[in-house]
C-alpha positions in Angstrom: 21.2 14.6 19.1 20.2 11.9 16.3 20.0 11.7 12.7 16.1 12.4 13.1 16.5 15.3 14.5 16.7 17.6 11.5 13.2 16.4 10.3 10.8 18.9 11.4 8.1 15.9 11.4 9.8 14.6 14.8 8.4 17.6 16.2 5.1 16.1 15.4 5.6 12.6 16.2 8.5 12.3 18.3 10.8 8.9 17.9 10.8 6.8 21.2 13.4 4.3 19.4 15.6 7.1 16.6 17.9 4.1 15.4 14.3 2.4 14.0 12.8 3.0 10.8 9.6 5.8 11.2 6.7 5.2 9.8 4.2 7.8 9.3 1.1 6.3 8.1 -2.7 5.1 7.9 -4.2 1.4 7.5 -6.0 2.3 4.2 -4.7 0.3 1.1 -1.9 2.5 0.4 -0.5 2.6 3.7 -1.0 -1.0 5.1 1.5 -1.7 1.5 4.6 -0.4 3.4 3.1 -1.9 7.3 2.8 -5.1 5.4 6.2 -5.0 3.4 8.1 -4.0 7.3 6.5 -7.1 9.2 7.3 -9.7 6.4 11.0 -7.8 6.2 11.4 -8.2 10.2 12.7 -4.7 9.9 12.2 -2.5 12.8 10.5 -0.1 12.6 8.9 2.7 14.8 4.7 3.3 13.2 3.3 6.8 13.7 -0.1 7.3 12.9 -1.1 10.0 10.5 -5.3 10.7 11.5 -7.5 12.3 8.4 -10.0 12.9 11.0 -7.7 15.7 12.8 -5.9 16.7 9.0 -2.3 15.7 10.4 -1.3 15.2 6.8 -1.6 19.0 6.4 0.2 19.7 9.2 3.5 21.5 8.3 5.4 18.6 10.4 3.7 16.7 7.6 4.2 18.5 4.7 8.0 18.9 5.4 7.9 15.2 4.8 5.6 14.7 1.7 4.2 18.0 0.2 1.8 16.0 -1.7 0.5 15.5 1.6 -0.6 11.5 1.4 0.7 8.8 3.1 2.7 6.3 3.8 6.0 8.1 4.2 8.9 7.1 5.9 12.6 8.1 7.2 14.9 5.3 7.4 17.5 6.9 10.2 20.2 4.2 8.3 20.0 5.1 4.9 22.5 4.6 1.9 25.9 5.9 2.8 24.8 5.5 6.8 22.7 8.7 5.7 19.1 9.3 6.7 16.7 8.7 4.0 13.3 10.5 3.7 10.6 9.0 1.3 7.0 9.4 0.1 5.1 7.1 -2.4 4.0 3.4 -1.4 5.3 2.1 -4.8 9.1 3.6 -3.8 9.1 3.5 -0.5 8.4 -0.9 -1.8 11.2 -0.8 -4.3 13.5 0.6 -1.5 12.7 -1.6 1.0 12.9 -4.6 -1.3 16.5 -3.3 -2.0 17.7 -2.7 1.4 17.3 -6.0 2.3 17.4 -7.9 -0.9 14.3 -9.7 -0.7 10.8 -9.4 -2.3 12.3 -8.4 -5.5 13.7 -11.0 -7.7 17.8 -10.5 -8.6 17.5 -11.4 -11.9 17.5 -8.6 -13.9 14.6 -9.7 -16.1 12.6 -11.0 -13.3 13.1 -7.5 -11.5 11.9 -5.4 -13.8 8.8 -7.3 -14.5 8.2 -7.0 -11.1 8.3 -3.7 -10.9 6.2 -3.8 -14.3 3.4 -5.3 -11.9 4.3 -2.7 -9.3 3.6 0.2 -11.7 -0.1 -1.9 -12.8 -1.3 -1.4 -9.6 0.0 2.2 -8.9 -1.1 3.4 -11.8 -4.6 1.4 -12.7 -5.5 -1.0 -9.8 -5.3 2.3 -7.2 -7.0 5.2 -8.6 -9.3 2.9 -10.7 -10.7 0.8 -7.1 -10.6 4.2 -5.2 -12.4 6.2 -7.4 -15.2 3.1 -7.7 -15.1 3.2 -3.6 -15.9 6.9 -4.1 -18.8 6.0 -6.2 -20.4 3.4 -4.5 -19.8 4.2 -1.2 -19.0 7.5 0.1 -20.9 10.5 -1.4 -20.2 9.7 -4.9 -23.2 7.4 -4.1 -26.0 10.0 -3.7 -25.1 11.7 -7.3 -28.4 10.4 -9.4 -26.3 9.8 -12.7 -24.6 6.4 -12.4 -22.5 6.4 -15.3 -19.5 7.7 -13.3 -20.2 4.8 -10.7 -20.6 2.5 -13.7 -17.3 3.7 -15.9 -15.0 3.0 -12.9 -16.8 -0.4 -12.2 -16.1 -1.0 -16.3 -13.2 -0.7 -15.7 -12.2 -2.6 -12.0 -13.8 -5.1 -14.0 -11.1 -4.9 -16.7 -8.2 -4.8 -14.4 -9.6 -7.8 -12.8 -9.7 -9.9 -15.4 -5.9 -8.8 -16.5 -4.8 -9.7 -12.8 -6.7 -13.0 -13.2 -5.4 -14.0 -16.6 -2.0 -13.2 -15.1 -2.5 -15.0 -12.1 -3.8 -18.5 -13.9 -0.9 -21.1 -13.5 0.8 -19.0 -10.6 1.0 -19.0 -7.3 1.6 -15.4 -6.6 2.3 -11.9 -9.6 5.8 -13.6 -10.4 5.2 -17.2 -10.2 6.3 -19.2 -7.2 8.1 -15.8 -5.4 6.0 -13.7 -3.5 7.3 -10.1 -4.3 6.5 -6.1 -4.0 4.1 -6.9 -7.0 1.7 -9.1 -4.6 1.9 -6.7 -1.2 1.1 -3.7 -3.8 -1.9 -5.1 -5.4 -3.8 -7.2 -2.9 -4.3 -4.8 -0.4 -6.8 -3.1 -2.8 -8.1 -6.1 -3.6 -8.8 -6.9 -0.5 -10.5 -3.2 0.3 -12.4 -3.2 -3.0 -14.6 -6.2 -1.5 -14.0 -5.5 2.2 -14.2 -2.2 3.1 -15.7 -0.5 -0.2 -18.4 -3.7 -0.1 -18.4 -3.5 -4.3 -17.6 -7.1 -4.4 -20.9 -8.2 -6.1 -20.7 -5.1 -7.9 -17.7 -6.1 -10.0 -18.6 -9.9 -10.2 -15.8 -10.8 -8.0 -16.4 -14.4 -8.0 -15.6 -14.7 -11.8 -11.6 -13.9 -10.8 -11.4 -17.4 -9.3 -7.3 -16.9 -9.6 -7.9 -13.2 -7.6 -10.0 -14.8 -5.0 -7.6 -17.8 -4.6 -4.4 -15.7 -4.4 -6.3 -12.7 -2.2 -7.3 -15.9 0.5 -3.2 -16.6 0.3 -2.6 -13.5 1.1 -4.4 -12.5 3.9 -3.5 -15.6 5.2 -0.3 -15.0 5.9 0.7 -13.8 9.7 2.9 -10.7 8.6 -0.2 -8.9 6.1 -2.8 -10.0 8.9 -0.3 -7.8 11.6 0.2 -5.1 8.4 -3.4 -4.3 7.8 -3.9 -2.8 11.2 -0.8 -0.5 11.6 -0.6 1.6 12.7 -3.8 1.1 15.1 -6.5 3.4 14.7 -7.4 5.1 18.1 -10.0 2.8 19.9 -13.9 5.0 19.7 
């Protein structure tokens, strides 16, 4: 008997390693966030992969988990208290993880919320702003004739560009010199808006010259380049 054992999702995915932190999860922007923040923690962690193709994430296993039924969600089998800890939402599942280990979030007070100021910039305009453009301009969105959906959420991608890159002038990463929960919640989309969703032109990425410089940073570093591809997709 383990802690995991009264979460219905184990069912699912069973644990090989129960002491480990369980992922359950998808390399798409959102979920390569949580991937990313684990390898640059050195936490360990145990990745299950959560396929769209097969509707695991509305699989009751799932849904006992996160009824909103998107992922990345995890259960941390060493929680506060000693407790196990179930959790849905990139953006918390960051802030927890940040304060478990007490790093990636700045301790001053000030500094910490402004963090999570940044945090909440990405969840709540960066996301659904880039993903309903990806919708648009390259899944079926794209066959719809009238273009002024396409061209309203490329208005405004453009926008929240050009905050990121005022912010970013003078500054090495979101907060200045630390690299924070602020930087592995934004650049993942970044990096999918011109990657996978191919809209780089589309948005004039090459005026963000700050974007671009701290996106190449980024993805240069050995823990996001092992983030962005767990867990693995099945090969085929």
């Amino acid at each position: 008997m383990t802690a995991l054992d009264r979460f219905p999702i184990t069912k699912k995915w069973p644990a090989q390693h129960p002491d480990r932190l369980q992922l359950y999860s998808l390399p798409t922007p959102n979920g390569v966030k949580v991937s990313i923040a684990l390898e640059e923690l050195g936490l360990p962690y145990e990745p299950h992969l959560v396929r769209f193709d097969t509707n695991d994430q509305l699989s009751p296993e799932f849904l006992s988990l996160n009824p909103n039924n998107k992922i990345p969600a995890i259960i941390d089998p060493n929680g506060p208290k000693g407790e196990p800890l179930a959790l849905f939402e990139s953006g918390a599942i960051l802030f927890y993880l940040a304060e478990k280990t007490g790093r990636l979030l700045p301790a001053d007070p000030a500094a910490r919320y402004e963090t999570l100021q940044w945090v909440m910039f990405q969840m709540g305009g960066i996301g659904p702003m880039f993903g309903q453009l990806g919708f648009f301009h390259k899944f079926a969105g794209k066959d719809y004739e009238d273009k002024r959906p396409r061209d309203r959420y490329v208005a405004e991608s453009k926008r929240l560009l050009s905050v990121l890159d005022r912010r970013l002038d003078g500054r090495e990463w979101i907060m200045g010199s630390d690299y924070t929960i602020a930087d592995i919640a934004t650049f993942p989309w970044v990096n999918n808006l011109i990657g996978f969703y191919g809209a780089g032109e589309l948005v004039g990425f090459n005026e963000f010259a700050n974007v671009n410089r701290v996106l190449q940073a980024f993805v240069a570093r050995p823990a996001v380049q092992r983030g962005l591809t767990i867990p693995a997709r099945p090969a085929g």
